[in-house]
Structure formats: C-alpha cells, structure tokens
C-alpha atoms as one frame of an Amber mdcrd trajectory, in Angstrom:
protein
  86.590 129.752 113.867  88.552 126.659 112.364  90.562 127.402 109.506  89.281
 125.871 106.235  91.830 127.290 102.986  91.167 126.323  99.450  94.692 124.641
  97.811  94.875 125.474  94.613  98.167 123.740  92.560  98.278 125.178  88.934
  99.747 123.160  85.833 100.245 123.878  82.303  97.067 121.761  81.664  95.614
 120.657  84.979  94.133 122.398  87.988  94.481 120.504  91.447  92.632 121.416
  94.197  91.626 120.470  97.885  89.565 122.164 100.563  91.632 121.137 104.190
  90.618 121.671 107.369  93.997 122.700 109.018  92.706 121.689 112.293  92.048
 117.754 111.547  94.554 117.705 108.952  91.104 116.539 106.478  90.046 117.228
 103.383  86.381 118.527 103.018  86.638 117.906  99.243  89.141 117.466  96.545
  89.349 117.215  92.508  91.548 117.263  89.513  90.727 119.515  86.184  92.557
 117.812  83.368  93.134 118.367  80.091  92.767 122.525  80.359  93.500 124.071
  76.705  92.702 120.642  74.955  89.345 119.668  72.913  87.838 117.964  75.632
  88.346 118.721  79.293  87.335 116.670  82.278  86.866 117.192  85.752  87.288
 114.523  88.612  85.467 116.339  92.110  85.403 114.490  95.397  83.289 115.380
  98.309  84.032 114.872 102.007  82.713 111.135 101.809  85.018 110.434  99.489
  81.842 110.113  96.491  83.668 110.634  93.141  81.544 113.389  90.356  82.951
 113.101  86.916  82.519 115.966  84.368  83.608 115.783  80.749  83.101 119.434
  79.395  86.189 121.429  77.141  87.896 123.789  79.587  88.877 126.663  77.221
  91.645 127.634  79.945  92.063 127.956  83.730  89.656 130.195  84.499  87.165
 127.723  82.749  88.721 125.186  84.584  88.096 126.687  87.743  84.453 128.155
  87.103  83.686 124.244  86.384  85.085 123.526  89.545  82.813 126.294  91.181
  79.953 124.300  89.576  81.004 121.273  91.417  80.765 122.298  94.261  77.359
 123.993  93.606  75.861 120.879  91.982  77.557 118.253  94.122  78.848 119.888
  97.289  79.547 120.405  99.847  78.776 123.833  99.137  81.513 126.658  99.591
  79.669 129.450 101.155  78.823 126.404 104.133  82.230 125.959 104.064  83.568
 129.030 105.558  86.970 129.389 103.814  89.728 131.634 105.606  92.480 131.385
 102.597  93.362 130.375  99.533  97.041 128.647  98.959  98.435 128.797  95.444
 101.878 126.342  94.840 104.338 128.587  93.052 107.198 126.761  91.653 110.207
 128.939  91.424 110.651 131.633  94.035 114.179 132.350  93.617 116.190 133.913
  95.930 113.494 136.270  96.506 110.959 134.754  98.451 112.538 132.202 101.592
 108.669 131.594 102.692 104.997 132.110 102.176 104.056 135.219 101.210 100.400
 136.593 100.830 100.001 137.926  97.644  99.335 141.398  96.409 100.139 142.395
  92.519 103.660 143.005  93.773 104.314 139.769  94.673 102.553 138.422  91.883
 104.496 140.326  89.326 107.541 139.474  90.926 106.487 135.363  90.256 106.048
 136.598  86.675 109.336 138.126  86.593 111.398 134.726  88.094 109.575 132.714
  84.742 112.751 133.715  83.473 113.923 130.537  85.987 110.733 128.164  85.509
 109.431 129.170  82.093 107.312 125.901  81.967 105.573 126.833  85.371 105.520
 130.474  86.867 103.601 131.607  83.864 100.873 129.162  84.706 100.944 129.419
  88.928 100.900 133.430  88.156  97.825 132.515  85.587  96.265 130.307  88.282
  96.615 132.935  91.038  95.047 135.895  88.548  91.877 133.715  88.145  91.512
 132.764  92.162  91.584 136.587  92.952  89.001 137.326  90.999  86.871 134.457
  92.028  87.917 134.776  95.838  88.534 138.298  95.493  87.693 138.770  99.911
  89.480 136.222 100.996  94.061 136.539 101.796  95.514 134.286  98.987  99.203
 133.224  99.938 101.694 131.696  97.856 103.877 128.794  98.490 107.002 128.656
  96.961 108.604 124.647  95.883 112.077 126.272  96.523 111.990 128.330 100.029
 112.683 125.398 102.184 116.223 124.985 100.531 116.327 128.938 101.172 118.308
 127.397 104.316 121.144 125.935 102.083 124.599 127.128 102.882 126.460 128.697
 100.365 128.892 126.308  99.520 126.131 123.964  99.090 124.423 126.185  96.489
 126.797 127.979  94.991 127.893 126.530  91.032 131.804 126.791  90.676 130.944
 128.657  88.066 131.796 132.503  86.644 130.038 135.060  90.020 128.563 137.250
  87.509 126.489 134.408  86.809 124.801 134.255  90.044 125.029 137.823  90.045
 123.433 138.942  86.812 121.648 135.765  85.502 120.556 133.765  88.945 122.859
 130.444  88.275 122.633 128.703  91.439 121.154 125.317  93.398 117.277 126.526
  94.213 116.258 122.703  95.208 112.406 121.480  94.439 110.004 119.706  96.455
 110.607 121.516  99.359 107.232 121.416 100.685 107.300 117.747 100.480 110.410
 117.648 101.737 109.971 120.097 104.785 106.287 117.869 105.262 107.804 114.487
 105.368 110.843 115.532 107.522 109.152 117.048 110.126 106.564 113.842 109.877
 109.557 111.585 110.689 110.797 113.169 113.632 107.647 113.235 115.314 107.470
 109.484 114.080 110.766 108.698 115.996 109.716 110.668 119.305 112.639 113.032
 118.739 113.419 116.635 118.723 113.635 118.182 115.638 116.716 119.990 116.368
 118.495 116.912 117.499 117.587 114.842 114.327 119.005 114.435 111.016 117.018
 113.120 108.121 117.645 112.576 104.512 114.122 112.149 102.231 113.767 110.831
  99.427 110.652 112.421  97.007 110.251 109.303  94.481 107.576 110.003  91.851
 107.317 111.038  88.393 110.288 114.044  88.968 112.511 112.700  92.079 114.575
 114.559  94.392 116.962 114.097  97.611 117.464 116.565 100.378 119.889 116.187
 103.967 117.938 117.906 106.380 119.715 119.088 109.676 117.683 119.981 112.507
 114.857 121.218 110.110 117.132 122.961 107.575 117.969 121.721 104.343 121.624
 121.415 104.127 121.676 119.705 100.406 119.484 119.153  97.948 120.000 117.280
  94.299 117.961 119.566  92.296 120.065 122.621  91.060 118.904 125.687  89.251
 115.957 123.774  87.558 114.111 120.071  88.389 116.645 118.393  85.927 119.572
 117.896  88.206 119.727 114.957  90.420 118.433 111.825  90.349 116.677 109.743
  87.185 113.253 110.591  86.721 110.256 109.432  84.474 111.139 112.057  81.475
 113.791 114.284  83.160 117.813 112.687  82.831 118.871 113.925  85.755 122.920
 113.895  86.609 124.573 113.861  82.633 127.832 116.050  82.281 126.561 119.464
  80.688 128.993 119.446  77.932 126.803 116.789  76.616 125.058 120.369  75.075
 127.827 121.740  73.192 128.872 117.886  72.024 125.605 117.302  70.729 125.728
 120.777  68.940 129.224 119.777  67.427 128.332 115.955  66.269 124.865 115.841
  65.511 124.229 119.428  64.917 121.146 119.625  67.569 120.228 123.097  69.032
 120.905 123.777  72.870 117.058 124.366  72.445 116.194 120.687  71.593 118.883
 118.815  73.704 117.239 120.461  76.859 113.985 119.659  75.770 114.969 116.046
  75.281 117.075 115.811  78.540 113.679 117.261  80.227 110.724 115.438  77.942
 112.317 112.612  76.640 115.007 111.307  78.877 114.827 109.318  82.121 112.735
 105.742  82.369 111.252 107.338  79.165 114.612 106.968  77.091 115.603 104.124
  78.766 112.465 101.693  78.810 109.590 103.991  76.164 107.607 104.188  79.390
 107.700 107.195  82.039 105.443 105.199  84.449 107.767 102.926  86.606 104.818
 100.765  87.215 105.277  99.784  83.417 109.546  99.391  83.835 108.945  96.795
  86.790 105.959  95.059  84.584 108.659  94.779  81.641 111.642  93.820  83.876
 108.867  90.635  85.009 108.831  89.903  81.397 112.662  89.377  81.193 113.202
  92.447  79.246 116.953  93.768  79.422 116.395  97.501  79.188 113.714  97.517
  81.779 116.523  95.719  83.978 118.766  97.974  83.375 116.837 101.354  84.070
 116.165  99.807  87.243 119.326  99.319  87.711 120.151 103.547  86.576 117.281
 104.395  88.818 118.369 103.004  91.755 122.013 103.469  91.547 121.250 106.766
  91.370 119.598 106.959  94.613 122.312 105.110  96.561 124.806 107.099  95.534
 122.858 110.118  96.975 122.514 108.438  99.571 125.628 108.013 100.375 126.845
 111.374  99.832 124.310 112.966 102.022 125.421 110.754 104.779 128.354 112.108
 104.670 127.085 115.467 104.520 124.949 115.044 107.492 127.783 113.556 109.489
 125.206 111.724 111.257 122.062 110.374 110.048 118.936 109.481 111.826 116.573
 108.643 109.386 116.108 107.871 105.459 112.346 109.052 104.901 110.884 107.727
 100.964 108.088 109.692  99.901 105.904 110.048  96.711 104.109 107.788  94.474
 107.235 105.389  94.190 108.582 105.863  97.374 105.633 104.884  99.088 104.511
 102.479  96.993 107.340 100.238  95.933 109.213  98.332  98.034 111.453  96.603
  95.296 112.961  99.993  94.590 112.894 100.641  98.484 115.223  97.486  98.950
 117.440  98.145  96.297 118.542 101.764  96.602 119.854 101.042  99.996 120.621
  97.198  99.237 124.696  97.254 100.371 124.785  99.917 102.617 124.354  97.838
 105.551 127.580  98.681 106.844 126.916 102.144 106.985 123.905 101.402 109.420
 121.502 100.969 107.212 119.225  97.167 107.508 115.514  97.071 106.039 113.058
  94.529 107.633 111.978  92.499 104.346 108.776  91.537 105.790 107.743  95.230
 106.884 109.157  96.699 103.819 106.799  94.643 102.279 103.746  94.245 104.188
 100.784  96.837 102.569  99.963  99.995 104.412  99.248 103.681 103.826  99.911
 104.946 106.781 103.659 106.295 108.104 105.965 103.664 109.130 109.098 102.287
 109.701 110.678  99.567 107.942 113.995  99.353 109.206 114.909  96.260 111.174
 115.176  96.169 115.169 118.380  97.565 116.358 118.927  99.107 112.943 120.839
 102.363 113.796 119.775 104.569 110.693 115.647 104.160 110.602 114.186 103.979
 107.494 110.668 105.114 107.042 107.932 105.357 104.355 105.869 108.347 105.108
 103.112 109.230 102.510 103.496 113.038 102.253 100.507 115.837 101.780 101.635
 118.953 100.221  98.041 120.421 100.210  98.004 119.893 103.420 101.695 121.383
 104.609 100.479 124.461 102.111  97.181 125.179 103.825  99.200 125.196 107.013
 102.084 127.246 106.257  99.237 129.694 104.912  97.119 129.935 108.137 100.124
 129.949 110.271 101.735 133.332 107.816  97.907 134.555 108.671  97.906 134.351
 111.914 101.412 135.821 112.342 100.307 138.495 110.817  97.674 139.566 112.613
C-alpha cells in the first residue's frame, strides 16, 4: 500500500496542511486556514489538479479550523476515506534536548511538548493544541511529531554550549537548539544528490531565507553550526526578528529608557528586523523602496545581506572545506539580487555566481555557480511537508 500521511503545521492563527504521497514526492491536496481566533476566518483548499476552493467562514479556534478543512475535502475533494491515509505528521517547534527525532505521539510525548513551552511559549502551546484536535479527528491512524530543532541534535558541544553560568543549561535549558532543521536537513540532502556526491563526503552550508532566516554548516549530514540559539531570534536579520544585537542591549534599555525586559524582547522579536529598518517585513516591499531611491531601504539591504556574508564566512571556516552554499525559502529562492550580494566579494574564497543563471527564472533545483567555480552554489526550493511525511513513514516502518 503507498503511503499517503496528512501534514498538519499548526500556528497561533493558521492551520497548514498537505496530503503527500511519500512515494512520488506529490501532493494529493493542500490548503491554508487563516485567520483562526479572529472575526472572520478563511480557508484556501487545493485539490490534486491544483483547482483553488475558497471559504470565508469565522473559525472559532483550531479545531474549527480543522472541521472546515474536513468539509473541504467532503465538498470539494478528493475525498479522504478514497485517500487511504497511513499517518498524520504534526511540526512541533521546540523539542529541546529531549526529542533528537520523530517521535509518534502518545499523551506522554505530548505532555512533554507542553512542558518545553517553557522554551517556545509562542508555539508549543499551539502545535500541542493542533495535535489534541488531529487525535480526535484521526483518532486510528499513528500521528508522529516532527521536531524544527532535532536535526541540530547533532551539534557538538562546543558549538552549542553558551559561555555562560552551567547551572543554566542545567536547571533552565540555556543552550543553541537551531530552527529550520527540517528545511535544513531537506535542502542539504537535496544538494548532494544534485552534485552526484556522497553525502558523507560533502559539506554544505544552507541558507533558509524567508520571513525568519537561518544558517546551518552541515558535515556529512550533521549539522555542525547553526545561527539560531536558544530561540529563532539569534542569527541573521529577519522580517520582524533583529537577529545578532549584543544582549546587554536588555538591561541598557531597562536603565535609559526604563522599558521592561518584557517589551524589549517583544520588540527585538515583533518589531525589529526589515520591519524597524524599512516599516515593511516583506522584502519584496524593501527592494520596491530601494528602486525608488529610498536610503533606509538601501541600507537594510545592505544589514540583510552583510549579515549573511559574514555567516558565511564563518561557517567556511567551520566546515574547513565547503562544497556547496544551498539558498532556500521564499527569498532564497526567489531573489537573485540578494543571492549576488551576500556572497558578492568572496570570490577569493572560491566562491563565483554565473550572473546569467543566477538570474534566469526557474523553480526547479539548480546551480548557479559559474563553470570551474570550486564552491557550487545552488538554489534548491525546499518542501518541509514533504521531508515531514517522510521522516514519519520511515519512523513507521522502523517500527514495525
């Protein structure tokens, strides 16, 4: 029987789901469920031929949410039961130390997500939420959770450990977790198979671009270093997140402006980034203002990318030996300007785009690195419903 799992990614007001076929790699059908909690909800469904249902209905909460998406599928196919699922996948954002890969769930496991909120208070409450409601709907079928943070379970310890008091790691859990690691451990494999090489023999750095951002070095498969720390906010410049700022910026905004640790990570997490910088998260709007001649667009750009080099760099030099830079993610894939100019001056490090293949349209993986260039750079689009719904079936069949 092929294996079919449901991919179910929880947010604090949106439900994202796919049906893949782990076989072909395709999904059977696909939606978004926005606006969960809010006045008036709406639903965006997609069936296998890519036909596009919209349905604007309030959606109370998530288990609304999802009983509208159950409806979808009823009213506008294909139909679930015809479908055959053998899983369901739930994204869990924080797993801690605790969990190094998939897991299938049982209320052990899913009090245990509950208790690491403590370390993603913004998101475990609402992946544990999602997961309650999916049992209950799916209540036959394995459900398996997929953690963000168990492929940087392969970080060495200098590499995650904070110079910082032990009784800190100890007691309280201060260490580097690293994000995106199913993108990351998707898009890395993806370029070694892209280069014809093993993946033992290769070393990669990728580079997750979108609306949050994050670097990793992968050795061999592992992640060696990753820019995201404890929490998404470390690293590089993202739409509303700072990134890198030195953390007694906290106790000096306490001191001069009075502000409450409370509100100065709130800003540095809602209200910093392109968003501080420009007024606009989206850096579709940054490059449309930096057309315009406008000086603080230029300059974000110029934050944004900087940022990235010097990553970059560093990782290079914590690899020893790199194969392959991989961009990812909605800005990563899609924009070449930024492309060009986070590795614009590194051409002495190996490093040499191809202009006219950096900037030639395609969704498909590729490389745009120029002949003879010895560090490939490639664009791969990446498919974290996809990597999920694999790394479920293949926990599965382990297990039986």
């Amino acid at each position: 029987m092929r294996d079919r799992v449901f991919v179910l990614n929880c947010g604090s007001s949106s439900l994202k789901y796919r049906v893949v076929d782990v076989d072909s790699g395709k999904a059977l059908a696909s939606g978004l469920a926005e606006r969960v909690g809010q006045p008036s909800g709406r639903l965006t469904h997609r069936g296998a031929d890519g036909a596009e249902e919209i349905f604007e209905r309030p959606l109370r909460d998530h288990a609304e949410a999802l009983s509208t998406i159950l409806d979808a599928f009823d009213h506008v196919g294909p139909r679930l039961p015809d479908l055959h699922l053998t899983a369901v996948a739930h994204r869990v954002v924080h797993g801690g130390a605790r969990f190094s890969a998939p897991v299938r769930i049982d209320d052990g496991v899913l009090a245990s997500i509950r208790e690491l909120s403590a370390l993603a208070p913004l998101h475990n409450p609402v992946n544990a939420t999602g997961i309650e409601v999916a049992r209950q709907v799916f209540p036959l079928l394995p459900h398996v959770a997929v953690f963000d943070t168990a492929f940087h379970q392969t970080l060495p310890p200098h590499a995650y450990t904070y110079a910082v008091p032990p009784h800190w790691e100890r007691e309280y859990g201060v260490r580097r977790y690293g994000f995106h690691g199913t993108s990351h451990a998707y898009v890395s494999r993806t370029a070694v198979g892209l280069l014809g090489r093993r993946v033992e023999d290769t070393n990669v750095i990728v580079l997750h671009l979108g609306n949050g951002a994050s670097a990793t070095a992968v050795a061999g498969g592992r992640s060696v270093e990753t820019s995201m720390g404890l929490t998404p906010l470390e690293g590089l410049v993202m739409g509303t997140r700072s990134g890198d700022v030195d953390p007694a910026v906290v106790a000096h905004l306490r001191r001069t402006a009075g502000l409450d640790p409370d509100v100065v990570d709130r800003s540095l997490n809602s209200s910093s980034g392109l968003l501080a910088l420009t007024g606009h998260s989206d850096l579709r709007e940054v490059r449309r203002l930096v057309a315009e001649g406008d000086k603080h667009a230029a300059l974000a750009l110029d934050v944004f990318c900087h940022r990235i080099r010097k990553y970059v760099g560093a990782y290079m030099a914590v690899l020893g030996h790199t194969d392959a830079i991989a961009f990812t993610a909605g800005i990563g894939e899609n924009d070449a300007v930024v492309r060009a100019r986070s590795l614009s001056g590194l051409e002495d490090l190996g490093i040499r785009i191809d202009e006219e293949r950096n900037t030639a349209p395609s969704r498909d993986a590729r490389v745009i690195s120029a002949e003879g260039s010895p560090v490939a750079v490639l664009v791969i689009p990446t498919d974290e419903e996809l990597e999920m719904a694999r790394q479920a079936v293949s926990l599965l069949d382990g297990a039986t």
